[in-house]
C-alpha positions in Angstrom: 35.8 -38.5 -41.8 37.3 -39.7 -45.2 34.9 -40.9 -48.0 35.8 -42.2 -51.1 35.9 -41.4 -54.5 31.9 -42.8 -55.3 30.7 -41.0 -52.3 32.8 -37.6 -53.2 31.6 -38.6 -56.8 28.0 -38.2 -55.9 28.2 -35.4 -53.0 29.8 -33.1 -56.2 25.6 -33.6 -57.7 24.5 -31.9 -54.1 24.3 -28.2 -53.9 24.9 -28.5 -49.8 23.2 -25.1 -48.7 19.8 -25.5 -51.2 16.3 -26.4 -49.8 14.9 -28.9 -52.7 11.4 -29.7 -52.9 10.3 -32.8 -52.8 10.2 -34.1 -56.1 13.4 -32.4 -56.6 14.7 -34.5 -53.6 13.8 -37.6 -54.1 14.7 -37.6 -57.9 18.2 -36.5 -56.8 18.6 -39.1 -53.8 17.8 -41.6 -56.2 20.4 -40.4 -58.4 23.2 -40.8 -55.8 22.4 -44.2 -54.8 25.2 -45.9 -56.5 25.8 -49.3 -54.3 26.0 -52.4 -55.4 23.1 -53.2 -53.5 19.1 -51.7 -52.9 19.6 -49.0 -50.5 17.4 -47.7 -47.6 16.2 -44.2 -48.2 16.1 -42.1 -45.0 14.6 -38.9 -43.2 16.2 -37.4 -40.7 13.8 -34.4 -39.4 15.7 -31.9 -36.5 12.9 -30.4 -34.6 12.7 -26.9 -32.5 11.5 -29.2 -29.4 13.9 -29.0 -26.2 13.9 -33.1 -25.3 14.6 -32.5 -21.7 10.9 -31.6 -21.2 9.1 -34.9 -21.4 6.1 -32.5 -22.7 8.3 -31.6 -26.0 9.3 -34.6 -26.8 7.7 -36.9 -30.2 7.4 -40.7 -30.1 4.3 -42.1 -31.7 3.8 -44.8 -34.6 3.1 -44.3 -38.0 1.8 -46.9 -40.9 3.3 -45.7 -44.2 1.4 -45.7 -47.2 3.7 -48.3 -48.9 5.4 -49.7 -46.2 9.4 -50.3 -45.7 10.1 -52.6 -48.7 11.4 -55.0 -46.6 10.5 -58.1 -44.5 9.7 -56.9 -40.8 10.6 -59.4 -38.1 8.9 -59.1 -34.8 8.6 -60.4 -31.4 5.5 -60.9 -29.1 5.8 -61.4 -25.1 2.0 -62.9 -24.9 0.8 -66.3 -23.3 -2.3 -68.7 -23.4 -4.6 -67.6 -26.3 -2.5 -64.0 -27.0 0.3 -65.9 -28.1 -1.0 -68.1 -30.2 -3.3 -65.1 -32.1 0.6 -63.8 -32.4 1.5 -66.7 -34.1 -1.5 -67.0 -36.8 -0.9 -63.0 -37.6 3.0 -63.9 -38.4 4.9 -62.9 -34.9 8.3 -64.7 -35.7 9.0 -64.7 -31.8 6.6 -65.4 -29.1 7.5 -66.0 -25.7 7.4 -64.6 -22.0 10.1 -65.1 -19.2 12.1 -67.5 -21.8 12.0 -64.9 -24.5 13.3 -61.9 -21.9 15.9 -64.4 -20.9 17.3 -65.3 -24.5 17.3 -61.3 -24.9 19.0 -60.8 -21.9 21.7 -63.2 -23.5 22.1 -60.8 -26.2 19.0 -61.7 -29.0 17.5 -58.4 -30.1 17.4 -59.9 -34.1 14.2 -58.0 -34.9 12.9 -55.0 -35.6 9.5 -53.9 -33.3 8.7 -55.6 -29.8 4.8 -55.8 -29.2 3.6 -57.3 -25.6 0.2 -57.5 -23.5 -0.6 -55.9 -20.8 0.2 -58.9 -18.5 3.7 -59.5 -19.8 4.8 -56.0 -18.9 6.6 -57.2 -15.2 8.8 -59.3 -17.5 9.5 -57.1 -20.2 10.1 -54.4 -17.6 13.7 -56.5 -16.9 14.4 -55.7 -20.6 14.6 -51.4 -20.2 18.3 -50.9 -20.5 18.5 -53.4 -23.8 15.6 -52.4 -25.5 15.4 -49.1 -24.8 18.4 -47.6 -26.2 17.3 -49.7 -29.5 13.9 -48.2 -29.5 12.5 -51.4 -29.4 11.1 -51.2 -25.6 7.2 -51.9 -25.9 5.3 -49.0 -24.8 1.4 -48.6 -24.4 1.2 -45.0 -25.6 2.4 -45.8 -29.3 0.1 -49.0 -29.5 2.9 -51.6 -28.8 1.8 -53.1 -25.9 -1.8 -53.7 -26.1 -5.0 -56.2 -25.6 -5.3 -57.0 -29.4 -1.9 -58.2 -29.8 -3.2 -60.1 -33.4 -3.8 -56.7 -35.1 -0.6 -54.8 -34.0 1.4 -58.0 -35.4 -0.3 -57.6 -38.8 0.1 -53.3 -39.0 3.4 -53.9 -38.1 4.2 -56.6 -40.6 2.3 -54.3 -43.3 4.6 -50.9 -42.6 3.7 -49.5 -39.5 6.4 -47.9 -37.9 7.5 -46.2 -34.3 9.3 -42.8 -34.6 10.8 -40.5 -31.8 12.8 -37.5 -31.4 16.8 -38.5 -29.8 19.1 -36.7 -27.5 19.5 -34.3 -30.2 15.7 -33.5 -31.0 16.1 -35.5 -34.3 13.8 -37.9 -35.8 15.3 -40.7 -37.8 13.1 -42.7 -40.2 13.3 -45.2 -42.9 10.5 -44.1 -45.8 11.6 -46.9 -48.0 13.9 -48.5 -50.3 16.0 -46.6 -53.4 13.9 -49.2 -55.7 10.7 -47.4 -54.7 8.8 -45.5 -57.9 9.1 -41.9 -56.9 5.6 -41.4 -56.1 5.8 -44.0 -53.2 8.5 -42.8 -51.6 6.9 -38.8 -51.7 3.6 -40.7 -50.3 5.9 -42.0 -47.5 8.0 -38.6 -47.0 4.6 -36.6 -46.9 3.2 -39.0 -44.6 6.0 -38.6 -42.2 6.4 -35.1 -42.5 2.5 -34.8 -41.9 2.4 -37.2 -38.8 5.6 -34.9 -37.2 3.4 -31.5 -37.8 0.3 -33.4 -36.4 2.1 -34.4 -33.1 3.6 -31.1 -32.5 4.0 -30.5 -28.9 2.1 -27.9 -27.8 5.0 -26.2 -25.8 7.2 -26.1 -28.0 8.1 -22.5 -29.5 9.3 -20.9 -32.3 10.5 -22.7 -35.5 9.0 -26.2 -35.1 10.7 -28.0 -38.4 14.2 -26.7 -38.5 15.9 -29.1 -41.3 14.5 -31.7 -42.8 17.6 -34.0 -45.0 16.9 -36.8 -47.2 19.4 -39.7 -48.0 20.6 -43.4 -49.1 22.6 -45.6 -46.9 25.4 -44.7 -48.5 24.5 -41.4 -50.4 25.2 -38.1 -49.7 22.1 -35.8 -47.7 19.9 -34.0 -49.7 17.9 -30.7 -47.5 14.2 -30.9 -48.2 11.7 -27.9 -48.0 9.6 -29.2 -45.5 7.0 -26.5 -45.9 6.7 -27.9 -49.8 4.1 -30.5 -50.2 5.0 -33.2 -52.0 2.0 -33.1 -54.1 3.0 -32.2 -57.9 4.1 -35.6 -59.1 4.6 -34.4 -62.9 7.6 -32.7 -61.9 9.3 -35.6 -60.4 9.9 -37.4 -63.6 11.0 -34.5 -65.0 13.4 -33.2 -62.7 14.9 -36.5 -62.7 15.4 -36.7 -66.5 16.5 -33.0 -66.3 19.2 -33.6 -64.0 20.6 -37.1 -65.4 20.7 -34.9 -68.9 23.0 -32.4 -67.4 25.1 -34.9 -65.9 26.6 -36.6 -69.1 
């Protein structure tokens, strides 16, 4: 794939086969963000799980410490009572069969799908749209439960759904490039943290294999996973360090 000259511009700052630390990392991710507008900072963690086991593989949610930076749209299949407590929290859709139908025409314009219990024979039509999007509601990662009002306001503050793809990778926004350094290592560490926590217990050998940090348009940065993100006096450092060596 051909990039052009700002992305081969900042790839040339990236020393391709070093582990950074944290701070290190995120200093230097933020350095490469060069777009004209507020790019997403990612994580992509590849795991030493084997996926075809349904015991090995991750999905789970996590609420990170300073959230996503952005404005998190959701829908809510609830009725009666449930959907108006969806409403009062901030659910920007609430339905039932009309809202599985207006999917099933091709709206999927949000970002997490919560449901009750009761709506789960409708949403169960919606499996091979929302699925593949990650956006199915699914009991064991909180997003179809009884108290519908308080998993519409964690999700609206930052709380996010991760799991591991056909590749035993887990993809996840921390943030945006505008975040102060020491929110987006808060929302790396947490991240990293929640992965370690939810370690399958059949899964062998090397459990974090690469963990890669980047901007939506940047180049990856490889993180040492097994470095906490913990001394924040380095971070401003490194970054001053590095934009002094580039001029």
């Amino acid at each position: 794939m051909a990039h052009g000259k700002r992305f081969r511009m900042q790839h040339q700052k990236v020393q391709r086969d070093h582990l950074y630390p944290p701070v290190e990392a995120i200093g230097l991710i933020k350095q490469t963000a060069s777009a004209n507008f507020d790019e997403t900072v990612e994580l992509h963690v590849l795991l030493g799980v084997n996926v075809r086991h349904a015991d090995e593989q991750l999905r789970g949610t996590l609420a990170l410490p300073h959230g996503l930076g952005k404005e998190v749209t959701i829908a809510v299949f609830a009725q009666g009572a449930k959907a108006r407590d969806a409403e009062a929290a901030g659910a920007d859709f609430v339905g039932g069969q009309d809202l599985a139908e207006k999917i099933q025409g091709g709206f999927t314009d949000f970002d997490v799908a919560l449901a009750t219990p009761d709506m789960m024979p409708v949403v169960g039509q919606l499996g091979r749209i929302l699925g593949p999007q990650g956006k199915m509601p699914n009991p064991r990662v909180g997003t179809v439960t009884e108290d519908i009002e308080k998993a519409v306001t964690e999700s609206k503050s930052g709380k996010v759904e991760y799991r591991t793809d056909r590749q035993a990778i887990v993809h996840m926004a921390i943030g945006k490039a505008s975040f102060p350094d020491d929110q987006l290592l808060d929302n790396y560490q947490a991240v990293i943290d929640e992965i370690v926590r939810a370690k399958p217990s059949a899964s062998k050998g090397k459990y974090i294999r690469s963990a890669t940090l980047a901007t939506t348009m940047g180049p990856g940065v490889r993180v040492d996973s097994a470095v906490k993100a913990a001394d924040r006096e380095l971070v401003g450092a490194t970054a001053g360090a590095e934009s002094d060596s580039a001029e």
